[in-house]
C-alpha positions as CSV (number, residue, x, y, z in Angstrom):
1,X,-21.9,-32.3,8.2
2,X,-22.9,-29.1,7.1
3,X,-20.8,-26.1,6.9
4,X,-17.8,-28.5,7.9
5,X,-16.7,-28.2,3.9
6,X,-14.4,-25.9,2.7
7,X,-12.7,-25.5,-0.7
8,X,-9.2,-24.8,0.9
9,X,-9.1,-27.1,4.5
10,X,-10.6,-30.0,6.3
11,X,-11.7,-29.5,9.4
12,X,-10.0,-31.2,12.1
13,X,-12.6,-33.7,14.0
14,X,-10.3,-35.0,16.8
15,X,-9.6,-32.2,18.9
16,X,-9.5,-32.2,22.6
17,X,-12.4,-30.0,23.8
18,X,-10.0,-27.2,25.5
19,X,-8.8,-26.7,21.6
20,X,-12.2,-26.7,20.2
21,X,-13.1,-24.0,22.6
22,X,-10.7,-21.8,22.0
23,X,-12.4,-20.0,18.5
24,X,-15.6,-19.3,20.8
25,X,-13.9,-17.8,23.8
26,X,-11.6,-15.2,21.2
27,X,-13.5,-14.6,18.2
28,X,-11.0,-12.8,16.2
29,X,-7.1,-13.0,15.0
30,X,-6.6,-10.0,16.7
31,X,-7.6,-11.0,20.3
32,X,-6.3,-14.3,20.0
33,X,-2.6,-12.8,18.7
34,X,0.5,-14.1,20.9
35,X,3.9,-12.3,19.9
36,X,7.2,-14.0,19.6
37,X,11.3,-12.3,18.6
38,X,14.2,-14.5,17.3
39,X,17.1,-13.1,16.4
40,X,18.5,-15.3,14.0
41,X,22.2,-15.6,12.5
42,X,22.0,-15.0,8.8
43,X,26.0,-15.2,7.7
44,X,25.6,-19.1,6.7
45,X,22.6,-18.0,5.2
46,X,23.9,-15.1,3.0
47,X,27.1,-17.7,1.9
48,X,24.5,-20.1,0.5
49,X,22.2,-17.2,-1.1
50,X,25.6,-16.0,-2.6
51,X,27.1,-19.1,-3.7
52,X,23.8,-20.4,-5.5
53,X,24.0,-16.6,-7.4
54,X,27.5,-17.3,-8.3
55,X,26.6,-21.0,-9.5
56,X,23.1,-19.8,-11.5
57,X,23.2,-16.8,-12.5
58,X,19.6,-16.3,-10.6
59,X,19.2,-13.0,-8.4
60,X,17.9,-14.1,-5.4
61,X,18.3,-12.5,-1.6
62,X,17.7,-14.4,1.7
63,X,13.4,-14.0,1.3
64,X,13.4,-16.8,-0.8
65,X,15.8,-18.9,1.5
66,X,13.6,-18.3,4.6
67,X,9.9,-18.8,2.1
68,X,12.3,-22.2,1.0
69,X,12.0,-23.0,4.9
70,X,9.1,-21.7,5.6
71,X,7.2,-24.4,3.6
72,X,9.5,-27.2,5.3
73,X,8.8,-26.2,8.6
74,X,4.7,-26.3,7.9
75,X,5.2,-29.3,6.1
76,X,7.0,-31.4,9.1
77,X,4.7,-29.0,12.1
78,X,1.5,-29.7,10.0
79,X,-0.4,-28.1,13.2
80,X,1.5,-24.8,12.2
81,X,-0.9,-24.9,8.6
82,X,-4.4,-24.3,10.1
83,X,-6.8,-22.0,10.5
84,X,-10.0,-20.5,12.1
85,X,-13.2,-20.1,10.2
86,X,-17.2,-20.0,11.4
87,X,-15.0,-21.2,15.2
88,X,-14.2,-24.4,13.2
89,X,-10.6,-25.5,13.1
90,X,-8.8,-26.4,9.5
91,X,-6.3,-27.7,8.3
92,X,-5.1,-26.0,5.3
93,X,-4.5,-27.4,2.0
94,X,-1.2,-26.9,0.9
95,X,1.4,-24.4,1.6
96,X,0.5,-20.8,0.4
97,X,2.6,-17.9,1.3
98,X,2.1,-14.2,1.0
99,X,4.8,-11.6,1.0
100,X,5.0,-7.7,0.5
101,X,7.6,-5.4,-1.5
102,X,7.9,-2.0,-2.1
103,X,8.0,-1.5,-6.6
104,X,10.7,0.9,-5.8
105,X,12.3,2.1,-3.1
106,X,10.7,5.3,-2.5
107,X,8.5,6.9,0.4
108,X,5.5,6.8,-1.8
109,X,6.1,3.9,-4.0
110,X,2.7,1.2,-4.0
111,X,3.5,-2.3,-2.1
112,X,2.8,-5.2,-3.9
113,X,1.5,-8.4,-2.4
114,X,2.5,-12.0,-4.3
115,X,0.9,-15.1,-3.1
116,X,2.5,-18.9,-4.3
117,X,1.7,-21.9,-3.1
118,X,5.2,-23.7,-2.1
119,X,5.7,-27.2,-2.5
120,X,8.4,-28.1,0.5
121,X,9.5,-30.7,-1.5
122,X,11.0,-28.6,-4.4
123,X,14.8,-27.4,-4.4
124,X,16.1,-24.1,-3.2
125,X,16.5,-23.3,-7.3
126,X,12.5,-24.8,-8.2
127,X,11.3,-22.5,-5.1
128,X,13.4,-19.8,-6.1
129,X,11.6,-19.9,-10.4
130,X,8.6,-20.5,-9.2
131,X,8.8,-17.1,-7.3
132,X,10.0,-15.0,-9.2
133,X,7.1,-15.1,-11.5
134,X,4.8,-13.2,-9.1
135,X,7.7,-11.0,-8.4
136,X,9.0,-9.9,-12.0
137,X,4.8,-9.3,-12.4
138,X,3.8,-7.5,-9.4
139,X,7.3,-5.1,-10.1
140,X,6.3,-5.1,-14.2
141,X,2.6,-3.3,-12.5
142,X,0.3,-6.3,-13.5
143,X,-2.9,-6.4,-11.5
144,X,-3.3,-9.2,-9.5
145,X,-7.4,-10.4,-9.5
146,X,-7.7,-8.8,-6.0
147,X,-6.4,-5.4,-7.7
148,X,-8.6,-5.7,-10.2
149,X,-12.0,-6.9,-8.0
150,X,-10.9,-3.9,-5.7
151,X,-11.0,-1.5,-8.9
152,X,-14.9,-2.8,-9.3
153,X,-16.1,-2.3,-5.8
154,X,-14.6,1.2,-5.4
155,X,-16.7,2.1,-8.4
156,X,-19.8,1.5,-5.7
157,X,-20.8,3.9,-2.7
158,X,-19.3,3.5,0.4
159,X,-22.6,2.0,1.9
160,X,-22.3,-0.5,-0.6
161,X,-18.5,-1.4,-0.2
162,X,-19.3,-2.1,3.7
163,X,-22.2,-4.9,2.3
164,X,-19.7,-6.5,0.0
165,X,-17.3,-6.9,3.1
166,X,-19.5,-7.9,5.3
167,X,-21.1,-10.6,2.2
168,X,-17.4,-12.2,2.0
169,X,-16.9,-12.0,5.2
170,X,-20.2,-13.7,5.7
171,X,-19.7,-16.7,3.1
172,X,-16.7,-17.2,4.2
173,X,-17.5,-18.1,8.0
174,X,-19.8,-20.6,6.8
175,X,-17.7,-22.1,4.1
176,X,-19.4,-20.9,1.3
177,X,-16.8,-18.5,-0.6
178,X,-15.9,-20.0,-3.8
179,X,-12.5,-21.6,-3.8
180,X,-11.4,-19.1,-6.8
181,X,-11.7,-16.3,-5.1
182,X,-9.6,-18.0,-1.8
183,X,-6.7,-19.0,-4.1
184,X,-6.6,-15.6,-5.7
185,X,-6.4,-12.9,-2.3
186,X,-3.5,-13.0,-0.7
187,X,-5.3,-12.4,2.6
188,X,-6.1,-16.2,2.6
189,X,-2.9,-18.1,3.1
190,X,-0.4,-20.1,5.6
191,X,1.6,-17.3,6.5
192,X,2.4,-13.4,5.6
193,X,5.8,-11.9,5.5
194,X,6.8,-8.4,5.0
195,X,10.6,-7.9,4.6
196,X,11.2,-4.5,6.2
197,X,14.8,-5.2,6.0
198,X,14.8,-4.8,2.5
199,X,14.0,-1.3,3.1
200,X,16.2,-0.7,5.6
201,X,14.0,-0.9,8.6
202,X,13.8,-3.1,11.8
203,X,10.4,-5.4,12.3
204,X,7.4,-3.9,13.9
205,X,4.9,-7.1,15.7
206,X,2.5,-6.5,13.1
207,X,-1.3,-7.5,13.1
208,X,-3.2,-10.0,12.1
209,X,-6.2,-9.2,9.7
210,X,-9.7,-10.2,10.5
211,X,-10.7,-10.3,7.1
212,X,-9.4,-13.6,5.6
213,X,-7.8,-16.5,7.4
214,X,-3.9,-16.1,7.7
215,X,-2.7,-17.6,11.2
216,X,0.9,-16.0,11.0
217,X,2.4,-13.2,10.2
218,X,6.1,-12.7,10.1
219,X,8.1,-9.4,10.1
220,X,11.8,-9.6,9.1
221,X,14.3,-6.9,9.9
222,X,17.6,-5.7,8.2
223,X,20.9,-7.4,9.5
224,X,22.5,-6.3,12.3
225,X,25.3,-7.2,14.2
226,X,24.7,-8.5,17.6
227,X,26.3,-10.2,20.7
228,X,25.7,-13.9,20.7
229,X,27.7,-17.0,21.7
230,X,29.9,-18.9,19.1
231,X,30.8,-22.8,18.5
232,X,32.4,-22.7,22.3
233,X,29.9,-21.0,24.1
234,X,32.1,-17.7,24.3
235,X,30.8,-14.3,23.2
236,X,31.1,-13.1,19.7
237,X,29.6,-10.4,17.4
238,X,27.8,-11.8,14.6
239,X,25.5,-10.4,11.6
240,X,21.7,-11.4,13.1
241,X,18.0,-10.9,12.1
242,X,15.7,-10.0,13.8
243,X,12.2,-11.9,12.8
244,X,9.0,-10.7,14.7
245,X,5.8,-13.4,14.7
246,X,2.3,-12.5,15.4
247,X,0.4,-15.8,15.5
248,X,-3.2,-17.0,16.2
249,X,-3.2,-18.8,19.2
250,X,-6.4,-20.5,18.8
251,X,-4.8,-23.1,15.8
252,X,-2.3,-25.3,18.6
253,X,-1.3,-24.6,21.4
254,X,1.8,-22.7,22.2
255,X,4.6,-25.0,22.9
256,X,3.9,-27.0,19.4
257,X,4.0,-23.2,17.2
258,X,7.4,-21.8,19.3
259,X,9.3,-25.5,18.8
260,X,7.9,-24.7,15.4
261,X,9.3,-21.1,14.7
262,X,12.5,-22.5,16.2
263,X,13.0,-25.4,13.8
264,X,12.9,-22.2,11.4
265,X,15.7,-20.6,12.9
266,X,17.5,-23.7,12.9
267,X,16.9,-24.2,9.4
268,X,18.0,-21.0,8.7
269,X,21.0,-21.0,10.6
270,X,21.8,-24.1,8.6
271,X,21.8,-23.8,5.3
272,X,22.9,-27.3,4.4
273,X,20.9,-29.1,7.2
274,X,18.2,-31.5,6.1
275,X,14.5,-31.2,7.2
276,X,14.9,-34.9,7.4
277,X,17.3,-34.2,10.9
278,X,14.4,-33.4,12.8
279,X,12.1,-35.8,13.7
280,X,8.6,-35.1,12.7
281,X,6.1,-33.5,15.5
282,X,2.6,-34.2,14.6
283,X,-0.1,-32.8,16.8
284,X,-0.9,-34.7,20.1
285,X,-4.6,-36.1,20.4
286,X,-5.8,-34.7,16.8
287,X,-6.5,-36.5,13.4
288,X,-8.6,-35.3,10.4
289,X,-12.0,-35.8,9.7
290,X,-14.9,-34.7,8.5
C-alpha cells in the first residue's frame, strides 16, 4: 500500500483501533511524552564492569553494560522498538542506539553523538569493540556524515535551512527519505541516552525531538548512595542510579514499556542473569504486515 514502505521498519497491520488512533489524536513526540524514574542499584554492576577490565585489558564504564541490556530488553519487548511516522506505527529494524559525551570534560567542550546498531545476541566484550569504534572517532574529532551535511546547509541562508528541514521532515512522514541518510543521523534510532553522570550531574526528564523518529530517551545520573531494602527486606544504604525515561506513548501502551524499563533494571541489577530467565512478552493483538 502506498506510503506503508519504509527503508528502516514495517509497519505494523494488526493493531487494535484504540492503538492506531493514538498517532492522530497527539501528533508529536513531544505531546505524546510519558515520564518514568528508577533508581537502580549499580554495585553488582560496577563488580562486573571491573572484573571484565581486570580480565581484558579493555576500558569500559557501566554505559556499555546498560547499551549491552539495552538491546536485550528491545530484543525480548519487541513492542519497545517502534516508532511513529506519517501517524503510521513501525516496527523498527534492528537495534540502533544513540548516546552523547562530552570530548573533554570542560564547560565549553562540543558533545559528540555515536550511533551503532547493537546486535543483542553479541557478548558483553563483542558489544563493548564494536563501540568503542564510534567512541575512539567521535573523541579523535572525526565528523560524523550528519557533521558534515550540517556544515553544507549552514553555508545557505536561514530561509533556506528552514526549507531543508521542513523537505526532510516532509519525506520522511511519507516514507520517502533515503535509507542512507536514516542509518547515518543519530536522530533516527531505538533509543537515546545521555550519561550526565559521567559529568558528574543528576538526570534531567529530557525531551523527545520532533525531528527524526526516536521513541525513548534515557537520562542516567551519577551514583549515589541511597536507602533501599536488602536480601531480607530490612533497610540498607546502597550505591544507586538514578535513570530518567521520556518515552512516546503512542508505540504500546503503558503497562507493556514500564514491565519493559523494569526488565532493564533487573538486568542491570543482575549482572550474571540471563535474558533467557524472563519469559518473552510479545505485544497482545498485533502482528506485522504490510
Amino acid at each position: 500500500m502506498p506510503f506503508r514502505w519504509r527503508p528502516d521498519g514495517t509497519y505494523v497491520s494488526n493493531l487494535k483501533n484504540t492503538r492506531k488512533i493514538m498517532p492522530f489524536l497527539m501528533h508529536g513526540r513531544t505531546e505524546s511524552s510519558v515520564y518514568y524514574e528508577q533508581h537502580i542499584e549499580v554495585e553488582k554492576a560496577w563488580k562486573f564492569v571491573e572484573s571484565f577490565h581486570k580480565q581484558t585489558g579493555k576500558k569500559v564504564s557501566i554505559l556499555h553494560f546498560i547499551i549491552w541490556r539495552i538491546a536485550q530488553v528491545l530484543e525480548q519487548r519487541p513492542g519497545l522498538n517502534r516508532f511513529v511516522a506519517g501517524r503510521r506505527i513501525y516496527q523498527r529494524d534492528g537495534i540502533w542506539v544513540s548516546f552523547s559525551m562530552k570530548k573533554e570534560m570542560t564547560d565549553d567542550a562540543p558533545l559528540v553523538v555515536v550511533k551503532k546498531k547493537i546486535d543483542p545476541s553479541w557478548t558483553f566484550e563483542e558489544t563493548v569493540d564494536h563501540i568503542q569504534g564510534g567512541i575512539l572517532k567521535g573523541r579523535e574529532g572525526s565528523k560524523s556524515v550528519s557533521d558534515k551535511e550540517m556544515d553544507l546547509v549552514f553555508l545557505l541562508p536561514n530561509f533556506m535551512v528552514s526549507f531543508f528541514t521542513w523537505l526532510l521532515q516532509t519525506l520522511n512522514h511519507y516514507g520517502l527519505l533515503p535509507g542512507s541518510m536514516i542509518r547515518a543521523d543519530e536522530l533516527y534510532g531505538s533509543v537515546f541516552i545521555a550519561n550526565l553522570g559521567s559529568i558528574g550531574l543528576q538526570p534531567a526528564y529530557h525531551h523527545l525531538y520532533e525531528y527524526g523518529d526516536i521513541p525513548i530517551f534515557m537520562a542516567l545520573g551519577m551514583n549515589e548512595p541511597r536507602m533501599a531494602l536488602d536480601d531480607r527486606g530490612r533497610p540498607a544504604v546502597k550505591d544507586m542510579m538514578t535513570i530518567r525515561y521520556s518515552f512516546d506513548e503512542r508505540i504500546n501502551d503503558g503497562f507493556y514499556s514500564i514491565k519493559g524499563l523494569e526488565l532493564l533494571k533487573n538486568l542491570v541489577e543482575n549482572p550474571d542473569m540471563t535474558i533467557d530467565e524472563e519469559p518473552l512478552m510479545e505485544p497482545q493483538d498485533e502482528a506485522l504486515g504490510i
